[in-house]
N, C-alpha and C positions, 0 to 999 in steps of 0.2 A: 471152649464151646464155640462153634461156627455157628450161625445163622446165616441165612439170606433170605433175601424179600424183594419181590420187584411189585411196581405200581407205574401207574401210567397218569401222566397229566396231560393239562390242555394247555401247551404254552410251548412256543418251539424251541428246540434244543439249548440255542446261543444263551435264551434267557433264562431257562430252565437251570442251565449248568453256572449262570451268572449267581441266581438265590441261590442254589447248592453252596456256593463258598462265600454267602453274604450271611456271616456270622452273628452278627447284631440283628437281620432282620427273619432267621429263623432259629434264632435261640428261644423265643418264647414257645416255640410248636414242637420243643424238647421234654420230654414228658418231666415233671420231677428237676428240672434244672432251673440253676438261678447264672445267669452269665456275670462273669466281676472284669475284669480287667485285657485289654484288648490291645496287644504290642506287635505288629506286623501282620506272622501268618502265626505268632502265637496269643494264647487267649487261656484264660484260668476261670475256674465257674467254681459250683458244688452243685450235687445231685444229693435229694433226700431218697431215703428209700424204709419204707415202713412194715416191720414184719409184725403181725397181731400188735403188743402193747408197746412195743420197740421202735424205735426210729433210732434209724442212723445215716446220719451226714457224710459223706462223702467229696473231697475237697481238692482239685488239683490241677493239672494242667493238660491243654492241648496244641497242639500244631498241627499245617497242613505238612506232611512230608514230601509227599509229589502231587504236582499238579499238570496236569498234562490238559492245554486247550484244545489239541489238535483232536485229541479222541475223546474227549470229555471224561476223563476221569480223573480222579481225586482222591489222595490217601489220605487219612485224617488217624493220628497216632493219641490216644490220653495215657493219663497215669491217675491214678489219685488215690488216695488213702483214708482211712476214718479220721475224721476232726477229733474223736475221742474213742481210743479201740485200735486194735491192730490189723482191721483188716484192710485189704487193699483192693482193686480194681488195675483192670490194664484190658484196654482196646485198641485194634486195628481197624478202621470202617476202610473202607474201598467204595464208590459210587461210580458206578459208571452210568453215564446218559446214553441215549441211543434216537436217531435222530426218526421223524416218522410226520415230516411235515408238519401241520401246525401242532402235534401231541409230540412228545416227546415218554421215550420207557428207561426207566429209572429202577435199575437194580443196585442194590446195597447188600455187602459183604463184611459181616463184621466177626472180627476173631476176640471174644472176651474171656477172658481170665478172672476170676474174685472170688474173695477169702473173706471170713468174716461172717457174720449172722445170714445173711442171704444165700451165701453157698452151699449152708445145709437143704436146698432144694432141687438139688441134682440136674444133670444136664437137662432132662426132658421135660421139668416144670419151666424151667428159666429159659428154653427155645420159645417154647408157648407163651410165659410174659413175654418176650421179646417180641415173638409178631405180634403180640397187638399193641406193645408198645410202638413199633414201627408202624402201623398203620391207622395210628392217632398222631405221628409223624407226618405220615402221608398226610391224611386230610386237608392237616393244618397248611401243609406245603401248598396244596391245589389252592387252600382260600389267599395264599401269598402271590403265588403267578399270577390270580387273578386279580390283584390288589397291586399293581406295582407302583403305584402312589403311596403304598403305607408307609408310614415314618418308622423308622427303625426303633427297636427297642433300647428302651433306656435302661444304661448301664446302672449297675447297683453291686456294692461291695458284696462280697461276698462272709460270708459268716463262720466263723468256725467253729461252733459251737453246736452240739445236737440239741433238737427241742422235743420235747413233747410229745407222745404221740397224740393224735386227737380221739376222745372218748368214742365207745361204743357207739354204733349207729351215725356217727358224724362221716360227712363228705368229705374223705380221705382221700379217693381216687383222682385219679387225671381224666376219669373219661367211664365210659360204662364198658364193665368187664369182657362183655358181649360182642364189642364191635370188634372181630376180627377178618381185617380185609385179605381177599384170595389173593396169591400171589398171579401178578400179571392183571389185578383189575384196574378201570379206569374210574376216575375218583369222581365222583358226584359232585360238583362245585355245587349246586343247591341244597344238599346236605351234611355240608364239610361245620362242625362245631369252630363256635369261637378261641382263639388261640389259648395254649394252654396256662395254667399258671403255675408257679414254684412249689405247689403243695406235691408233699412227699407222694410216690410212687408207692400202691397199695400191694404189694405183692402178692396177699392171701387174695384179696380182692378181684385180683387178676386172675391169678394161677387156679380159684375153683374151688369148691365142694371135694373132690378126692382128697385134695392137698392138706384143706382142711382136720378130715377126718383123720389123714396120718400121722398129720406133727400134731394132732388134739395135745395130747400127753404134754409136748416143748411147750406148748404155746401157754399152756394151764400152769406150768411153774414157771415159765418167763414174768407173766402175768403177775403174781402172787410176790416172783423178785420183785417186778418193779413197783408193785402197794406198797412191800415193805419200808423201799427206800424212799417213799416219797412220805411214809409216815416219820421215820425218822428225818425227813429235814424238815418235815411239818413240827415236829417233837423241839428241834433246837430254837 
């Protein structure tokens, strides 16, 4: 699956492209991710990702592959796998900046591949999470350039274990389903949300009402597996 998305901030190129590869200070404005361990240009996290009653963790590794200052652009390669489950994940992100006086335009190119519970949602729902995933990205990016006092985020081990999903009706999401920004828009520093937190990545939440009605059926025996199981280790 390809995506792309461009967005536009307020902050010129140099420094723009500098938070682009300041990994500690925009790991928190990663929808669903928890950042763990930080060795050069490599760095290991986990991303939650929550389908209806289901959570699964997602756990692995990334590097910058190229980095180019002169054009501002930036390859960014992961891998990761389920902490429990066989499926997997694999991205390419490409960033390129583009310089535009004091705003700088920010397109991002990411090639994803993944197996596993979430890839029963076919290219066309998971292009759709993805822009507004990326544009809960954005935001948070804009309230960073405009913040370059912030103190970087603090690192936390990573876990390898899937949790829980959270009950009906509980505050699952990264952000509200709705905001999905146009590509090539310029980000509102006055209504850019507070940075994001590690709570799992709502997919139904995201993805809509259609989506819903289709997997009804999966989600209803998903559902019913996971009572079972949780009565049987309530039983032992």
């Amino acid at each position: 699956m390809q995506l792309t998305h461009s967005f536009t901030v307020p902050a010129p190129v140099d420094e723009a492209f500098a938070v682009l590869r300041d990994i500690e200070r925009i790991a928190p404005c990663m929808p669903g991710a928890t950042l763990g361990e930080i060795d050069g240009d490599r760095f290991s996290g986990k991303v939650k990702v929550k389908v209806g009653p289901i959570q699964v963790t997602y756990q692995g590794e990334a590097r910058f592959a190229q980095v180019d200052e002169g054009k501002y652009r930036a390859v960014l390669e992961a891998d990761a796998k389920e902490a429990r489950g066989s499926g997997t994940a694999r991205a390419t992100i490409t960033a390129e900046c583009r310089d535009r006086g004091e705003q700088t335009d920010v397109t991002v190119f990411t090639d994803l591949a993944i197996t596993g519970k979430p890839a029963q949602f076919g290219r066309g729902v998971m292009n759709d999470v993805g822009q507004k995933l990326l544009g809960q990205f954005a935001d948070c990016l804009a309230t960073e350039l405009a913040s370059p006092s912030a103190p970087p985020a603090e690192l936390t081990q990573a876990s390898a274990v899937d949790e829980p999903a959270a009950p009906a009706g509980a505050d699952a999401t990264t952000g509200p389903a709705t905001s999905v920004p146009a590509a090539g828009r310029t980000v509102d520093l006055a209504a850019t949300p507070p940075h994001q937190s590690d709570e799992a990545i709502d997919l139904l939440g995201l993805a809509g009402g259609p989506v819903v009605k289709r997997l009804g059926p999966v989600l209803a025996v998903a559902a019913l597996v996971a009572l079972a199981v949780w009565l049987v280790r309530r039983s032992r």
